[in-house]
C-alpha positions, 0 to 999 in steps of 0.5 A: 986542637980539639977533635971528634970520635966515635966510641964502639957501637955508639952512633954519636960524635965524642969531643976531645977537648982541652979544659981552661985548667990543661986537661984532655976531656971527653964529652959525648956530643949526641950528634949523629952528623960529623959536621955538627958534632966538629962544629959544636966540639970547636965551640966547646974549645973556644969556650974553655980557651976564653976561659982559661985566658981569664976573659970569659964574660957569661955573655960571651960565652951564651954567645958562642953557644948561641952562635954555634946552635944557629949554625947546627940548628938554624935556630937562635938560642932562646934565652925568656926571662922569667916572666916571658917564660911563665906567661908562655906556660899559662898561655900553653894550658888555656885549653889543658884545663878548666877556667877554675884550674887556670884562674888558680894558676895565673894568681900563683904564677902573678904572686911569684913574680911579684915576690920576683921583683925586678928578677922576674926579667931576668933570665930563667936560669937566674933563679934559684932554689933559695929564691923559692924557698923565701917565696914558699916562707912569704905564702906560709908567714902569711898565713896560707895552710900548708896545702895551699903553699904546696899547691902554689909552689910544688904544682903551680911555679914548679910545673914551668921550671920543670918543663924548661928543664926538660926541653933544655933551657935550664941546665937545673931545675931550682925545684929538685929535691925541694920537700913540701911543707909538713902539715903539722897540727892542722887545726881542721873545718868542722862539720855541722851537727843535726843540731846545727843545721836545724838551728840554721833553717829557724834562723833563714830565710826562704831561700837560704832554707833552700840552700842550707838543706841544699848545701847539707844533704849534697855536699856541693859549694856555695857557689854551685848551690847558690845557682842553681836553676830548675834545668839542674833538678830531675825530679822523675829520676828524684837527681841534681846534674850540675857542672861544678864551678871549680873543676867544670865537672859534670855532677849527678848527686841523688836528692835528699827526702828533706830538700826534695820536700822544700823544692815541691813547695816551690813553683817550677819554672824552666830555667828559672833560679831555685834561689833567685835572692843568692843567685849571681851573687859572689861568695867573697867579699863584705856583701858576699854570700859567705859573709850573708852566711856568716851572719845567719850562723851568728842569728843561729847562735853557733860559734865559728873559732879561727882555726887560720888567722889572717896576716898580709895578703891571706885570710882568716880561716873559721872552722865552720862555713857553708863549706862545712856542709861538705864535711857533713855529707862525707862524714855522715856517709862515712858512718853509714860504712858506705864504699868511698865511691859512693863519698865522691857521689856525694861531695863531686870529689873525684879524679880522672875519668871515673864520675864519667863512667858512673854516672849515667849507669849507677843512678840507684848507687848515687840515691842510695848513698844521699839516702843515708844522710840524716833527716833533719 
């Protein structure tokens, strides 16, 4: 018969139990109560008695598991399936991040279910580590960067696992001691030179002049830049304050001499768009503003190569976009020796609370640091 002891000092029941193959085990319950600590203690007896007779199914035993938390508890055991349990996850960050991080999470959490299939309604636990791994091998042969698997399974798929197994509901994590993906040989974005940008503002229209100077004196997305209204621009204090798009961060970048002297040709209406033809548009898509973009770079006469090519699902990658201009603005502050501080007041990059701090008391920094950005 199975019983229950205390070891010196140690607050909790031990179980004394008979293993299926004939061996006395002992098995710390981490129960304080008696009562409990016997009831799960027979409920670990029954299951290696079923067993060692041979007639164990898996349901019988989550039964008697289930049986006996209920009894201690007073609640059943909760067995999701994968699906119900990543939906709860997501459902859990809806107010934890912005709608940029979420819209990012939910696409990673549809395409593993997807590659699921019929798994994807099975229990948790049911998926393994090699399930993963052919997951991991999809997004990669399809041509995703090694970053965006990583970011895909290491933070998104891995963040629900590991939170179950953290509250008990899998015994493993299939993700433990997964290693990410090595960036080998990345080929990377390239930056546009004085020479670029000049031809790209012979080859625009107004607007897109705008956006262009725009785009290569802030570093800011195509998005973001695209709109843009008057309430973003202080002319007085000769800044842009902005809530970037992907992250919901709030933004001051100082105004460059060049796209302060094309915004003062421009009649200043409140809360009208500073570049009314791009604004609302989407950036993806045949009739997007990447693709727009895309063809003003062809009328300027500067080549793109492929530095990803799309298969499947993914998408080809060039070495120059508009988001190169990100690359731009970094990389001519850079040249100026300035701290990377000041590089996160160009770009918007930055974690944390830190952009909250500066801000609103280091104003001459952020223009200081736009001023070394190259006059076109």
């Amino acid at each position: 018969m199975p019983n229950v002891h205390k070891r010196f000092k140690s607050p909790y029941w031990v179980c004394q139990y008979l293993s299926a193959d004939g061996r006395w085990l002992k098995r710390s319950t981490k129960l304080t109560d008696r009562k409990e600590a016997t009831a799960w203690c027979q409920a670990l007896q029954d299951a290696q008695d079923k067993i060692g007779r041979g007639s164990a199914s898996e349901a019988q035993l989550r039964a008697i598991i289930g049986e006996t938390m209920a009894k201690i508890t007073g609640q059943d055991l909760s067995t999701p399936t994968v699906r119900e349990w990543f939906t709860q996850w997501l459902d859990s960050r809806k107010w934890a991040n912005a709608p940029a991080t979420l819209l990012k999470y939910s696409g990673a959490i549809d395409a593993f279910l997807r590659f699921l299939g019929p798994k994807a309604d099975g229990r948790l636990e049911s998926v393994s580590q090699r399930d993963v791994i052919n997951f991991r091998n999809l997004l990669h042969e399809q041509g995703k960067a090694p970053n965006t698997v990583n970011q895909f399974v290491s933070k998104v798929v891995a963040a629900p696992f590991r939170s179950a197994f953290q509250q008990g509901m899998i015994l493993h994590n299939p993700l433990a001691g997964l290693r990410k993906l090595a960036d080998r040989g990345k080929k990377r974005k390239q930056a546009f030179s004085i020479q670029d940008v000049r031809a790209l503002l012979a080859a625009a229209d107004d607007d897109w002049k705008g956006a262009i100077l725009a785009g290569y004196t802030t570093g800011m997305r195509l998005s973001d830049v695209a709109n843009l209204t008057w309430e973003n621009i202080d002319l007085d204090a000769e800044v842009i304050a902005f809530d970037q798009a992907k992250t919901q961060s709030h933004t001051i970048i100082g105004l460059h001499p060049d796209f302060r002297a094309w915004l003062d040709t421009r009649s200043k209406e409140p809360r009208a768009a500073l570049f009314p033809s791009l604004s609302g548009c989407r950036t993806s898509g045949l009739r997007g503003l990447s693709k727009r973009f895309s063809a003003i770079m062809r009328k300027a006469g500067i080549e793109s190569q492929i530095i990803r090519e799309r298969k499947g699902e993914g998408r080809s990658v060039y070495a120059k976009t508009f988001h190169s201009f990100r690359h731009s603005a970094a990389s001519h502050v850079f040249t100026g020796k300035v701290v990377e501080e000041s590089v996160k007041r160009i770009t918007g990059h930055g974690r944390g609370q830190s952009h909250k701090h500066y801000l609103h008391v280091d104003l001459d920094a952020i223009k200081a640091a736009s001023s070394l950005i190259p006059r076109i």
